[in-house]
Every structure is written in structure tokens, then in C-alpha cells.
KELO-328292 format. One record per residue (C-alpha): residue number from 1; x, y, z. Coordinates in pm, 1 decimal, padded with zeros to 6 digits. Layout:
KELO-328292
resi->NUM u->X v->Y w->Z
...
end
This chain:
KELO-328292
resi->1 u->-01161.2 v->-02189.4 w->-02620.6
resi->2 u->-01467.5 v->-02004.1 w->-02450.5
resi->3 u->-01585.9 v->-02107.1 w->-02145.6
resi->4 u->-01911.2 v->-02002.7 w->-01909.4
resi->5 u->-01810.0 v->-01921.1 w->-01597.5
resi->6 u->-02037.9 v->-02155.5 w->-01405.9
resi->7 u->-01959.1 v->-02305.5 w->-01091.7
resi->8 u->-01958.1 v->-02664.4 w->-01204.3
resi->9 u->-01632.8 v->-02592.8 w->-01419.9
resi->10 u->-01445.2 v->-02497.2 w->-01171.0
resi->11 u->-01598.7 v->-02564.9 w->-00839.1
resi->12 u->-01318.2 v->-02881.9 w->-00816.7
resi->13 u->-01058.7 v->-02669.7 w->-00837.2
resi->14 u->-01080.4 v->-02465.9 w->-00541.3
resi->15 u->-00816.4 v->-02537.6 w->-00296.2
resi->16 u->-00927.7 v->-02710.5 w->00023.7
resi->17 u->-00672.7 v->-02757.8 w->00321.2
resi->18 u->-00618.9 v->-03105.6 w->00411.7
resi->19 u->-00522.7 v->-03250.1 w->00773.8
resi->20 u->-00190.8 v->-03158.6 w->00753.6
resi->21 u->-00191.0 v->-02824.2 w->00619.5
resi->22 u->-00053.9 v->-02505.0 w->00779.2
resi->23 u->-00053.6 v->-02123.8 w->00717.9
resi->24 u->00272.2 v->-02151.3 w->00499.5
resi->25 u->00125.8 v->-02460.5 w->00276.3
resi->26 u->-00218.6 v->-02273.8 w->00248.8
resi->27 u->-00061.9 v->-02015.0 w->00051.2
resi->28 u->00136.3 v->-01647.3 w->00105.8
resi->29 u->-00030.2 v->-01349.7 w->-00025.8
resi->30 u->00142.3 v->-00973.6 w->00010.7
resi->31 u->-00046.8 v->-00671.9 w->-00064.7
resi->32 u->00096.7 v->-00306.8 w->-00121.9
resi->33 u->-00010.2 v->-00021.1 w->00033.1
resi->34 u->00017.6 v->00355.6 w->-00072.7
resi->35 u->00089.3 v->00588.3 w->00180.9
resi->36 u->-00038.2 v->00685.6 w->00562.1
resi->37 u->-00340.0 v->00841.8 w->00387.9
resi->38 u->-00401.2 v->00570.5 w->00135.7
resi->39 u->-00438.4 v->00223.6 w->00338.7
resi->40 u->-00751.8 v->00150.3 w->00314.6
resi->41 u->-00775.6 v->-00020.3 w->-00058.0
resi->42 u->-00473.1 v->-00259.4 w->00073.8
resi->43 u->-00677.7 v->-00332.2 w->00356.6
resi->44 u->-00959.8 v->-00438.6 w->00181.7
resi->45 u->-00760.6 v->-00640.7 w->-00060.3
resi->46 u->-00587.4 v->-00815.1 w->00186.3
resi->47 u->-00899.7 v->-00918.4 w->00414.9
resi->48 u->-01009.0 v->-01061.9 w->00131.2
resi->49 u->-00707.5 v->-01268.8 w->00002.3
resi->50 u->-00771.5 v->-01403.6 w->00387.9
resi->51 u->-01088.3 v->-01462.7 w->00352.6
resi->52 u->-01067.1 v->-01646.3 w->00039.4
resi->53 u->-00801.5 v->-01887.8 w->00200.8
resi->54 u->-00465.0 v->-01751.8 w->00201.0
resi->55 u->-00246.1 v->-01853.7 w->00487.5
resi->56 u->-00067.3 v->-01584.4 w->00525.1
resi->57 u->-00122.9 v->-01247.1 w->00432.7
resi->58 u->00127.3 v->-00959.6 w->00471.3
resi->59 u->00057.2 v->-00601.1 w->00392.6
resi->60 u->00372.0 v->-00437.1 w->00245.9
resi->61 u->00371.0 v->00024.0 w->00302.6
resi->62 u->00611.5 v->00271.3 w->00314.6
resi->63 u->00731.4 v->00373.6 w->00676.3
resi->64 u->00461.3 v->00674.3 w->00737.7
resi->65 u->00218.2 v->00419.6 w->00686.3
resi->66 u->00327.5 v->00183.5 w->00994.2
resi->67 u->00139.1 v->00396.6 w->01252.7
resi->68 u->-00177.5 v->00378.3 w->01062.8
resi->69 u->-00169.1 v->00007.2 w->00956.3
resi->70 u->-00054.7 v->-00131.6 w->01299.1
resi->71 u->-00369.8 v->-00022.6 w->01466.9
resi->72 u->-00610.8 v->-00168.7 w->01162.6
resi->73 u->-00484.7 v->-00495.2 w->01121.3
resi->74 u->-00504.6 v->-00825.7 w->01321.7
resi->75 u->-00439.8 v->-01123.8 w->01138.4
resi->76 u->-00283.6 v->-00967.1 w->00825.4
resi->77 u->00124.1 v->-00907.5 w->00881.9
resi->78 u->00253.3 v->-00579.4 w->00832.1
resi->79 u->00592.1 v->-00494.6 w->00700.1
resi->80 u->00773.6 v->-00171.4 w->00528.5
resi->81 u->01005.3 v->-00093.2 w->00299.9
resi->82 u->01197.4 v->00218.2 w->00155.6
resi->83 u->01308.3 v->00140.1 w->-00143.8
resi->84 u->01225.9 v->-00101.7 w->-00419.4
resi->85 u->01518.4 v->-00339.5 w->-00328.9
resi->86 u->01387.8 v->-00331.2 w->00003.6
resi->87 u->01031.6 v->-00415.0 w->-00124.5
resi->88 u->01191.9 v->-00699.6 w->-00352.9
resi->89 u->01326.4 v->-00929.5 w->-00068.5
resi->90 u->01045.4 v->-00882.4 w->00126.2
resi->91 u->00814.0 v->-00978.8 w->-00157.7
resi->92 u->01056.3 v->-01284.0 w->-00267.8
resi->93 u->00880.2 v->-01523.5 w->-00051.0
resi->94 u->00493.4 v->-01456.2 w->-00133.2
resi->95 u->00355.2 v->-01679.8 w->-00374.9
resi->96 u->00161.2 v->-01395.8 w->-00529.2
resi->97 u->00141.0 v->-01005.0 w->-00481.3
resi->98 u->-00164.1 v->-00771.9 w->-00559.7
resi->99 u->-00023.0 v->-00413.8 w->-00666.1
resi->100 u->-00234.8 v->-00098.0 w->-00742.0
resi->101 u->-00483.3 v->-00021.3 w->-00484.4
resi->102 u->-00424.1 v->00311.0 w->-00382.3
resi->103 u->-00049.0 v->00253.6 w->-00434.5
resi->104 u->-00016.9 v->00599.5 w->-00614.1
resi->105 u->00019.5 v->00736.9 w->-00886.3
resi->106 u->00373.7 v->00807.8 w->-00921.5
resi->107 u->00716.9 v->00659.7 w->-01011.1
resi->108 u->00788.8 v->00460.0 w->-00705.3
resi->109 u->00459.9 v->00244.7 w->-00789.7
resi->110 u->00636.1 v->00202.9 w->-01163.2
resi->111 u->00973.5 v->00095.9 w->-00978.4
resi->112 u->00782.7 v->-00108.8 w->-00724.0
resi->113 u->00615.6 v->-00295.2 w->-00998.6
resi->114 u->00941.0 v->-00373.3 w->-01157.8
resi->115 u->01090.3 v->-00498.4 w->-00815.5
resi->116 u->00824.1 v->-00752.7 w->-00769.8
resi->117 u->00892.0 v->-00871.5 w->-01108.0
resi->118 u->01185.5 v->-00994.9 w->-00997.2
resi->119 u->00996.0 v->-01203.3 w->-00794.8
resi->120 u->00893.0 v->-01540.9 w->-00797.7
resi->121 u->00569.5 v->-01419.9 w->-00695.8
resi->122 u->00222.2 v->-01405.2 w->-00972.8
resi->123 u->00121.5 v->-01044.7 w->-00949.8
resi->124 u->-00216.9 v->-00951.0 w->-00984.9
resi->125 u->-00180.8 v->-00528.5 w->-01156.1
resi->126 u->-00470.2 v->-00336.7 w->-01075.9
resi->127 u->-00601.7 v->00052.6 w->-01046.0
resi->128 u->-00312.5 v->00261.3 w->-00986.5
resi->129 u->-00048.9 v->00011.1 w->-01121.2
resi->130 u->-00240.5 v->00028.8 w->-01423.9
resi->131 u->-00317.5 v->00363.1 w->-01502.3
resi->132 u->00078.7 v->00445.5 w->-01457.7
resi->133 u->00126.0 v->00262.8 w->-01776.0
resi->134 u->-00110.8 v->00472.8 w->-01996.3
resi->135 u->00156.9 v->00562.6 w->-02299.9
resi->136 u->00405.9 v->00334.8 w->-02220.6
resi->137 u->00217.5 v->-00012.9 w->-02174.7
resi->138 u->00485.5 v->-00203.0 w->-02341.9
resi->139 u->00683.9 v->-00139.0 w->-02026.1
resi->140 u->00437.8 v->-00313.2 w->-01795.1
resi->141 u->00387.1 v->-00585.2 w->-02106.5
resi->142 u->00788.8 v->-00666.1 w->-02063.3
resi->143 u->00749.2 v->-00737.9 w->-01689.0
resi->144 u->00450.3 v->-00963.5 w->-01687.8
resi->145 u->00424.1 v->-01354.0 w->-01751.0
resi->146 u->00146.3 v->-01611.2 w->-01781.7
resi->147 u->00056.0 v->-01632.0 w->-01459.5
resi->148 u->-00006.8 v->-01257.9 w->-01376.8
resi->149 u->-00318.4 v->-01128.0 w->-01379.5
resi->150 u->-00413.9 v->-00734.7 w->-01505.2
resi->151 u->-00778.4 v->-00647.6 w->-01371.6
resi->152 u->-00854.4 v->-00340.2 w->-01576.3
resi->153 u->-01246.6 v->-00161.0 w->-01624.8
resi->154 u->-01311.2 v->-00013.2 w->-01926.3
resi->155 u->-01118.0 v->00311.3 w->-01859.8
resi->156 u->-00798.8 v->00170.5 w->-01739.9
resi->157 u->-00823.5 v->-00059.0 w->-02034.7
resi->158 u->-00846.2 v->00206.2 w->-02271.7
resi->159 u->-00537.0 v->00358.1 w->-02122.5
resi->160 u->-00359.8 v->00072.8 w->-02202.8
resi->161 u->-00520.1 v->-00069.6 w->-02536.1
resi->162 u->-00625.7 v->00225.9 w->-02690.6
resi->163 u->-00889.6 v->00165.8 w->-02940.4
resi->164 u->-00938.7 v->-00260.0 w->-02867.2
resi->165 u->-01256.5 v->-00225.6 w->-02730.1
resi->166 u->-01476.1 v->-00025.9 w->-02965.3
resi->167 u->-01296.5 v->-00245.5 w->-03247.6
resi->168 u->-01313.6 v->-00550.4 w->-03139.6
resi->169 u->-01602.7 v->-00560.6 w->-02877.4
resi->170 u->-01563.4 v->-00663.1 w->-02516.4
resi->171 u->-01481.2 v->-00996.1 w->-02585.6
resi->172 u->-01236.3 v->-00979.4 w->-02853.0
resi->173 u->-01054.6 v->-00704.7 w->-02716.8
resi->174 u->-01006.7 v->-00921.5 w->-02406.4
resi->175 u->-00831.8 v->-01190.0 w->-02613.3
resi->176 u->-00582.4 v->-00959.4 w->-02800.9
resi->177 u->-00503.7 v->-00781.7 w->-02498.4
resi->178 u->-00400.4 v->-01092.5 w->-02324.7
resi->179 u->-00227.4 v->-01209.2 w->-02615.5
resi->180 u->-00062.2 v->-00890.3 w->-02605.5
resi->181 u->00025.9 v->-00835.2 w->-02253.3
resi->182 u->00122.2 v->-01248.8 w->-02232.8
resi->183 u->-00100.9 v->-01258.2 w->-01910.1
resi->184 u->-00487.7 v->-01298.9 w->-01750.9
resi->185 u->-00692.2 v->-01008.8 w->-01838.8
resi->186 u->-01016.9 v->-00935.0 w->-01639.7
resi->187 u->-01217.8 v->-00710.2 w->-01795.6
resi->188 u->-01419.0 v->-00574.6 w->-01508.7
resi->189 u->-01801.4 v->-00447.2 w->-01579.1
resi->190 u->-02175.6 v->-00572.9 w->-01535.7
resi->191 u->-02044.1 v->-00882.7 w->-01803.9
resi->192 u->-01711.0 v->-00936.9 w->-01683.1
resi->193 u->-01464.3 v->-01140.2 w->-01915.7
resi->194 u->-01152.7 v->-01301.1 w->-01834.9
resi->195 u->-00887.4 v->-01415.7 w->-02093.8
resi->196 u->-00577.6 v->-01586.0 w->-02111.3
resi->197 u->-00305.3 v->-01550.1 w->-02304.9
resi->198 u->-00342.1 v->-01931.5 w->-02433.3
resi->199 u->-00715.0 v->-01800.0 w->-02582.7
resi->200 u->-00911.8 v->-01951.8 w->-02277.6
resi->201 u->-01179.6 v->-01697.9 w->-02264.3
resi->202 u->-01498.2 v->-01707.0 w->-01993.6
resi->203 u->-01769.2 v->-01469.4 w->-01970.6
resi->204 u->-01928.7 v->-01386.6 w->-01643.8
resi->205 u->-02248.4 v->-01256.2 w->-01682.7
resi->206 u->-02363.6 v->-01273.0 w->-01324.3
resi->207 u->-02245.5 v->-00859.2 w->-01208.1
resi->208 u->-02432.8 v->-00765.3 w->-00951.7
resi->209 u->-02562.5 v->-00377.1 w->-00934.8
resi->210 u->-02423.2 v->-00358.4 w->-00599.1
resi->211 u->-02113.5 v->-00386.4 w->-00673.9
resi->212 u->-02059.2 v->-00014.9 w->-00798.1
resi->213 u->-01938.0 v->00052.9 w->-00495.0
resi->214 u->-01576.2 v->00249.7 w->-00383.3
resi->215 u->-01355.5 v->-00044.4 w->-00324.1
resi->216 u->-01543.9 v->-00347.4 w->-00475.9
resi->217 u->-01269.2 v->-00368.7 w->-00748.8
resi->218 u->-00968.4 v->-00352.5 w->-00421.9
resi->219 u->-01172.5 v->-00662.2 w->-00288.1
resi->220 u->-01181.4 v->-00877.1 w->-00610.0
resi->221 u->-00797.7 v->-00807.1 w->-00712.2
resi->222 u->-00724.8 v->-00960.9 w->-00338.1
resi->223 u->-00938.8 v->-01263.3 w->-00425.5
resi->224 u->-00787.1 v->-01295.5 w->-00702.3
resi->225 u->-00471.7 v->-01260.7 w->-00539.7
resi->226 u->-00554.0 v->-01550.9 w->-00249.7
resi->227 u->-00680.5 v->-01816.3 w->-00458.8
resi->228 u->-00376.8 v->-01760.2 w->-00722.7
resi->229 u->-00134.4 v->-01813.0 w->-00380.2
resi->230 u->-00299.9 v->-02111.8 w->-00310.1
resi->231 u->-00147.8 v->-02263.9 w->-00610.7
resi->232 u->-00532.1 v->-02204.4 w->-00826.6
resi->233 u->-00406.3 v->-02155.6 w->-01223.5
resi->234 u->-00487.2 v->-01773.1 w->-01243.8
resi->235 u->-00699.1 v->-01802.7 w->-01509.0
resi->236 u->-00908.0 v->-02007.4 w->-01323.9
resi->237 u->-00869.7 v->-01842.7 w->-01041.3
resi->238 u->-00987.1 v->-01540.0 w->-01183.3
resi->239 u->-01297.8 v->-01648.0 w->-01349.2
resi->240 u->-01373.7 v->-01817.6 w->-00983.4
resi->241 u->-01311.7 v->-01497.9 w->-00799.9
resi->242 u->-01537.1 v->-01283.3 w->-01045.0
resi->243 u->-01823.1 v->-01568.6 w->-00970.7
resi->244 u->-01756.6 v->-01586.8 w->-00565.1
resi->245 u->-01766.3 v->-01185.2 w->-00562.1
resi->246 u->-02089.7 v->-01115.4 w->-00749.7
resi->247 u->-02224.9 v->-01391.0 w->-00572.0
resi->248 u->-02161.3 v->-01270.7 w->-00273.3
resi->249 u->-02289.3 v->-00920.3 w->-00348.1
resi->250 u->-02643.9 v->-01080.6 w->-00458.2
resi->251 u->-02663.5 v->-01237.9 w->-00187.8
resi->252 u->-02617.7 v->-00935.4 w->00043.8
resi->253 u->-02822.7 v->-00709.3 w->-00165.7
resi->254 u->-02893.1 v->-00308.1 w->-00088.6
resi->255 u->-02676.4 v->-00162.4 w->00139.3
resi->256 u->-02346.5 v->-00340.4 w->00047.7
resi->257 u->-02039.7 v->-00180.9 w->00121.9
resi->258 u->-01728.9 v->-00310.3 w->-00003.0
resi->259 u->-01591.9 v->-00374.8 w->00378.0
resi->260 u->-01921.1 v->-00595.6 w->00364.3
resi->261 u->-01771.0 v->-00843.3 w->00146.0
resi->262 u->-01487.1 v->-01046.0 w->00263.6
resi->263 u->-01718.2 v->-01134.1 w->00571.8
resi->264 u->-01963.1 v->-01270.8 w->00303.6
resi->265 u->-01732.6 v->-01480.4 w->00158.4
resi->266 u->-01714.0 v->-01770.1 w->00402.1
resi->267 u->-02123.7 v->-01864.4 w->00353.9
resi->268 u->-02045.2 v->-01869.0 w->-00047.8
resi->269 u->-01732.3 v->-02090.9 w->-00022.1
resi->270 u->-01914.2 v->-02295.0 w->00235.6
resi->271 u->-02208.0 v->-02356.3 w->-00023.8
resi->272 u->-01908.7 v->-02400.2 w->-00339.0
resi->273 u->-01691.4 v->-02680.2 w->-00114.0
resi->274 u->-01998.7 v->-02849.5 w->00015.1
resi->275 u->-02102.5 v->-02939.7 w->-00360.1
end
């Protein structure tokens, strides 16, 4: 079933915290960090699951990173791990976890994946956490579920579908590789699609120039991220977050900087919740 991806289909299913809601109830969103030279994309990601409306968001790093995320973040927890059990049973009580973001491009990102699938959390795989899998996507394939969410552009996608997307088009390839993989795929670019596994497919054709930016991508995979831990279906979270993002970008206009954009979030989700 193909969907647009205007506001008006999905505008009623943002969450909205009610009188007696509280940071836990709004939703729990943990982001992972690479190391003490590689915070920044977690940063972004997780000012934006914040900004979006998770209650609590908790940036997860290795121990070298400590010194360098203590001084940058305020409202976002900070916790570390050294090893993927570690990582695990910190993870265990988000409601989702964005992975990829400067994580690194190495083996503990692989085994950190695999720890958080043994979560009860919804993951949302990006960058990094992709590109691991390029030869060996069957792995990641194994560890995902319906309500995960891969947010690939074109060349992370061909690393993992090799071929889809000159044979099937943009929109075809979407729908086999979330057949495939059994989860949400975005399919970031200046028409972004998003499918689900079920054959929901919406087509955002709203991209905004200024988003070809260094860490735009980081931003959306935390929105993603926050709406999905406030309990939002990740499909539809998805296809709201891709909206809510270029919107915002349009709205800012030349000069945009991906830091720019969780502080432009509030006036779009002020003009979405007002009707």
C-alpha cells in the first residue's frame, strides 16, 4: 500500500504528553557513541531524539570518551560501557537505540549491534552500523525485527543490496529490501522513500538542498529514534521524521548546519500539534 507522506496522514499520530506524563512515560531513547574523537554524530543524534520529544535520552561511549562527553552534554545522560555485555544491560531499559553514527568501523560496532539485539529496545541502524555489513548483510538481516528501522543512502544501500536499485528503481528496491531485511527501510536522498516490511511504502518528495550537509543524516536517525521511543509505529515514525526534518531545513534555508536543526524543530512540531 503506497502512501504520500503528507502531514494530514499522520499528523494524529504524533505523541503529545498529557497532564500526567513524566520523562520515563514520554519515552527512553539511548544513542551510541564512537570513541573520544568521534562524539559528535551521537551528539547530534541525541539532541535531536530530545528535541523531538523523548524523555529521556542517554548517550552510551566507551570509557575514553567520558572526558569529552561530560563537558558537551546537559540534558542528555551519559553512561559507558566496555564490553558488549556491559552495553546490553545498560541498553535493556531504552525503548529504542540509534546505532551507527560515528560508532566505527570495526568489530566492536558488529558485536555492539548484536548486544542491543538482545534488547527489548527498536533500533534504528545507520552509517557505520551499516556499512560493517557490506558482504555479510544476512548477519545484520538475522538480528533485526519489524520494528527496527535501517536508514541507508544510496551507497550504504548498495553495500547491502547489491544491484536492487538500478533493477528495481528507488521505489521497488525499497520494498524488497524491507521485505528482505524484515524491517523499515529509509532510503535517504532528495525523494526519500520509506518501506515496511508489511509493503506500506511512502514517498517523500519534499528534500530540501540544504540538507547535504555533514551530519544531517546523524540528526534524522535520532528523530527517528525519539518518536519510535515514544511508542510512534516506526514506519510511521519514519515517514514523519523525514517530513519534520526537510521541513525544518526549508524553513531555515542557506546557511544550515546540521547543529542548526534540532533547535528548529520545536517551531515545526508547534505548527504539526496545533493542527
Amino acid at each position: 500500500m503506497k502512501f504520500g507522506n503528507s502531514p494530514s496522514e499522520w499528523r494524529h499520530l504524533l505523541p503529545q504528553p498529557g497532564p500526567q506524563s513524566h520523562k520515563h512515560a514520554r519515552g527512553r531513547l539511548g544513542v551510541i557513541s564512537g570513541g573520544a574523537m568521534s562524539t559528535g554524530a551521537a551528539r547530534l543524534s541525541a539532541r535531536a531524539g530530545l528535541r523531538i520529544g523523548a524523555g529521556l535520552v542517554k548517550v552510551f561511549c566507551p570509557p575514553d570518551a567520558v572526558p569529552v562527553l561530560a563537558v558537551a552534554l546537559e540534558a542528555v545522560m551519559l553512561a559507558s560501557f566496555a564490553t558488549p555485555d556491559q552495553l546490553q544491560a545498560l541498553a535493556d531499559p531504552m525503548d529504542a537505540v540509534v546505532i551507527g553514527p560515528a560508532a566505527g568501523l570495526n568489530e566492536s560496532t558488529v558485536l555492539n549491534l548484536a548486544a542491543l539485539a538482545r534488547t527489548g529496545a527498536a533500533l534504528v541502524v545507520d552509517a557505520d552500523a551499516l556499512t560493517l555489513f557490506r558482504d555479510r548483510s544476512e548477519q545484520l538481516f538475522g538480528w533485526l525485527d519489524r520494528d527496527d528501522v535501517l536508514t541507508p543512502h544510496e551507497g550504504e544501500f548498495e553495500r547491502l543490496f547489491p544491484g536492487l536499485l538500478v533493477e528495481l528503481g528507488r521505489e521497488g528496491a525499497a520494498q524488497e529490501a524491507a521485505r528482505r531485511a524484515g524491517s523499515v527501510i529509509v532510503l535517504k536522498g532528495a525523494s526519500t522513500v520509506i518501506a515496511a516490511p508489511d509493503e506500506r511504502l511512502a514517498v517523500n518528495g519534499d528534500g530540501s538542498p540544504w540538507l547535504a550537509t555533514a551530519g544531517s543524516g546523524d540528526v534524522l536517525a535520532g528523530m527517528i529514534g525519539g518518536l519510535i521511543a515514544q511508542h510512534m509505529d516506526s514506519f510511521d515514525a519514519a515517514r514523519a521524521a523525514v517530513w519534520i526534518h526537510s521541513e525544518a531545513a526549508r524553513r531555515f534555508g542557506p546557511g544550515l548546519i546540521a547543529e542548526d536543526l534540532p533547535q528548529a524543530l520545536p517551531a515545526v512540531l508547534t505548527g504539526l500539534l496545533s493542527g
